[in-house]
N, C-alpha and C positions, 0 to 999 in steps of 0.2 A: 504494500500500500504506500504509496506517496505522498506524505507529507508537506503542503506549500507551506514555504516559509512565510511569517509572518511579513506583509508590506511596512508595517511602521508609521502607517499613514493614520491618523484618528479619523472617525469619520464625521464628514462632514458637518456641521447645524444651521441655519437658517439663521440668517444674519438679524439682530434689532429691527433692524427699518423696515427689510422685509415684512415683519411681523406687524408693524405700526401700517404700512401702507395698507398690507391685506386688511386690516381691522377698518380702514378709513373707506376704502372699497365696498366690504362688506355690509357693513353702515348706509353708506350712499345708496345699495343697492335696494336694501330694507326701505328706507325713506320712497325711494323711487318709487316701486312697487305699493306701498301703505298707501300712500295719500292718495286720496279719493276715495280707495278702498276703505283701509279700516281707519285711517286718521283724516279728520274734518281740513280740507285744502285751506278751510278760512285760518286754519292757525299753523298750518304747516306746508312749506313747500318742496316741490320736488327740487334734488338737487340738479339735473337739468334745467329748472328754472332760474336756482344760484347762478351754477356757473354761465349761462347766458347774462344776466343782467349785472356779474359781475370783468364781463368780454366787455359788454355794450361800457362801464363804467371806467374800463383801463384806455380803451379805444378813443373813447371822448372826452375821457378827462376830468369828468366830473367826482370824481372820487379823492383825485390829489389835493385839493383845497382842504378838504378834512382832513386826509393822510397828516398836513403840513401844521393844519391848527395842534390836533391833538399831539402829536409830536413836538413843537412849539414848546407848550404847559409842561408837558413831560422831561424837557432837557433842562430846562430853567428849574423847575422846581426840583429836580433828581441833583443836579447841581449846587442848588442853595441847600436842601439836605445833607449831604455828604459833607459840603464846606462846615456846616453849624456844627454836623454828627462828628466831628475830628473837634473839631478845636472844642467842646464838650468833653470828648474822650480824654485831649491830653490834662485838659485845666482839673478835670476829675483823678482820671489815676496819678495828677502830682500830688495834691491833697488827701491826704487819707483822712483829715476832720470835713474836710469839703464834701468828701466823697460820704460820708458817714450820714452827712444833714441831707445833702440834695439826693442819694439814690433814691430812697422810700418814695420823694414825690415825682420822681422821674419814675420809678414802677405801677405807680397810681395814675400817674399822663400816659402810659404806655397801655392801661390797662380799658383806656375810655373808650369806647369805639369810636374808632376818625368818622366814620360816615354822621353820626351825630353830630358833626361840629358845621358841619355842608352847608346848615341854611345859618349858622351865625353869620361864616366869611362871606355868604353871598350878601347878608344883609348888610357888614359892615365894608366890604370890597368891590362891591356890584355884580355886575355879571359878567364884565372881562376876563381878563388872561389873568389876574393877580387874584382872582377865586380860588383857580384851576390851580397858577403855580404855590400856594400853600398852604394848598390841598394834597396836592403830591410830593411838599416838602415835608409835611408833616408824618405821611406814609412813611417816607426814607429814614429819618431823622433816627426815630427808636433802632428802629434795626441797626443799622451801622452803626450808632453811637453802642448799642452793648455790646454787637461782637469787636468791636476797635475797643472797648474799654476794657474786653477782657483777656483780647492777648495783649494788651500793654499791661496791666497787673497780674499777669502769667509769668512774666520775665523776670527772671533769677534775681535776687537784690542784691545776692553778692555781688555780682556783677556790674551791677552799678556801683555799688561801693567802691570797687577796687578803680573804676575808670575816677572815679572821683578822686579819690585820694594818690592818682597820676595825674590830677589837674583837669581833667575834664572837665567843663564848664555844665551844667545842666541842658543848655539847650544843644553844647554838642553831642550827650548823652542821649537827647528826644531822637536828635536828625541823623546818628549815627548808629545809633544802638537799638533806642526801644520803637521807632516809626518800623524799620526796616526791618526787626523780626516782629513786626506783628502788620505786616504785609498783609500776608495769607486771609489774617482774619479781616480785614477792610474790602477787600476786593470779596470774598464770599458774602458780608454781607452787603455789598453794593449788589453783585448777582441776583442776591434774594429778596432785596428790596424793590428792584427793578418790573415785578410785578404788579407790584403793590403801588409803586410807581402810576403804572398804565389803569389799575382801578379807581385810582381816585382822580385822576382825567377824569377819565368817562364816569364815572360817580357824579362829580359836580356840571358835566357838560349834559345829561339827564335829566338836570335840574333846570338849567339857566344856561342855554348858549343859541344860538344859530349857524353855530358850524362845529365839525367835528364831529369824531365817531359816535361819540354820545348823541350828540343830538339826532344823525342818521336812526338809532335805535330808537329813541323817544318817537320822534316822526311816523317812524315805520309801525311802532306800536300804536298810534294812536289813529293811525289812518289804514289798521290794517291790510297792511303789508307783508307778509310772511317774507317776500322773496328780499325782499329790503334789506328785513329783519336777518336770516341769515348769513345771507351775502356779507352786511356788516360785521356779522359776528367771525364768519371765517377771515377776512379783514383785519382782524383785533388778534384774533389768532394765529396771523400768519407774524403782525407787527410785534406779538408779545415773545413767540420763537424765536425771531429776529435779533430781537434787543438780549435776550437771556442768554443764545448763543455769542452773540459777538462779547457780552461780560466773560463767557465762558471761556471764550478765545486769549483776551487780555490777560485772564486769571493764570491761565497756562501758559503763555511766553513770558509774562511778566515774574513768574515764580517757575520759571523751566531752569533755574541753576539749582531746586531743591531735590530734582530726579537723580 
């Protein structure tokens, strides 16, 4: 009897995306078939109807003017977040009396639900771009400020000690020492904030805007529109992939000397 030798080869598995696309297909296919049938067309549409009046929306153009708002609110305010959420972080983990008074009422502002604040800032900021941007600086703010506050009070105190007592000045210790090993954790949570980012756009564009993703939604919901309604939403979901990959990208070249 003849024995083959083992190939050495594992066998094969089915890649991720594979798996995501077949699920997004299969989905599609379900929707296509249901509506009319078993799900009422007035609140549901077929995705043949999306992807056509979202062809007609790239073709004409009518879609980038919101692309541009909502993204707009989202750079500025993801920006003014991150700037507060660091320099919070550092003036915190110098202070360990500072940090003692102010955490408790930073966990209690962390713990409010942002959408509850929505119609203060509209009432006291209008219905412009300065609702929206902090509205989504206020999304970012928590997140980044606790993971940046807790890889900088992660970091060895010996450590600082001994740079000290070699003369290190304290700010050269922030901009050489403790900024740079707590990298890692500023960039993850800008990543995960970056979502949360893009809901509170369209949270307060929901409210009070005339342009922007949000308001597509609101529109489309109140003028019953399914195909509107959709199309926007895959829209939002292709721009929130978008933004969370390219964090993703950054996070990994930017911290590609730790591999």
């Amino acid at each position: 009897m003849t024995v083959r030798a083992p190939s050495g080869r594992a066998p094969r598995t089915l890649q991720p995306w594979v798996l995501s696309v077949s699920v997004v297909l299969l989905t599609a296919l379900f929707f296509q078939l249901a509506v009319g049938r078993v799900l009422d067309p007035l609140w549901f549409a077929r995705p043949t109807d999306v992807l056509a009046l979202l062809a007609q929306w790239l073709t004409g153009g009518f879609i980038y003017p919101h692309i541009a708002t909502t993204l707009t609110e989202i750079a500025i305010g993801f920006g003014l977040g991150v700037g507060v959420a660091i320099v919070l972080a550092v003036v915190l983990s110098s202070s360990a009396l500072l940090a003692r008074i102010t955490m408790p009422l930073v966990v209690a502002a962390n713990s409010l639900p942002k959408v509850a604040l929505i119609p203060f800032f509209i009432f006291t900021l209008g219905v412009g771009i300065e609702s929206k941007v902090v509205q989504v600086a206020l999304n970012v703010i928590f997140i980044v400020f606790l993971n940046l506050y807790a890889g900088l009070t992660t970091i060895n105190p010996r450590l600082r000690e001994s740079l000290a007592l070699m003369g290190a000045s304290p700010f050269e210790i922030l901009v050489k020492v403790k900024l740079p090993a707590s990298l890692a954790w500023l960039l993850s949570g800008m990543r995960i904030s970056a979502r949360y980012a893009l809901a509170g756009a369209v949270a307060v564009e929901l409210l009070s805007s005339n342009r922007g993703l949000g308001f597509l939604i609101a529109k489309a919901t109140a003028q019953l529109e399914p195909a509107q309604l959709f199309a926007t939403l895959v829209v939002l979901a292709v721009m929130g992939f978008a933004i969370t990959y390219a964090l993703q990208v950054l996070e990994n070249r930017v911290l590609a000397w730790r591999i």
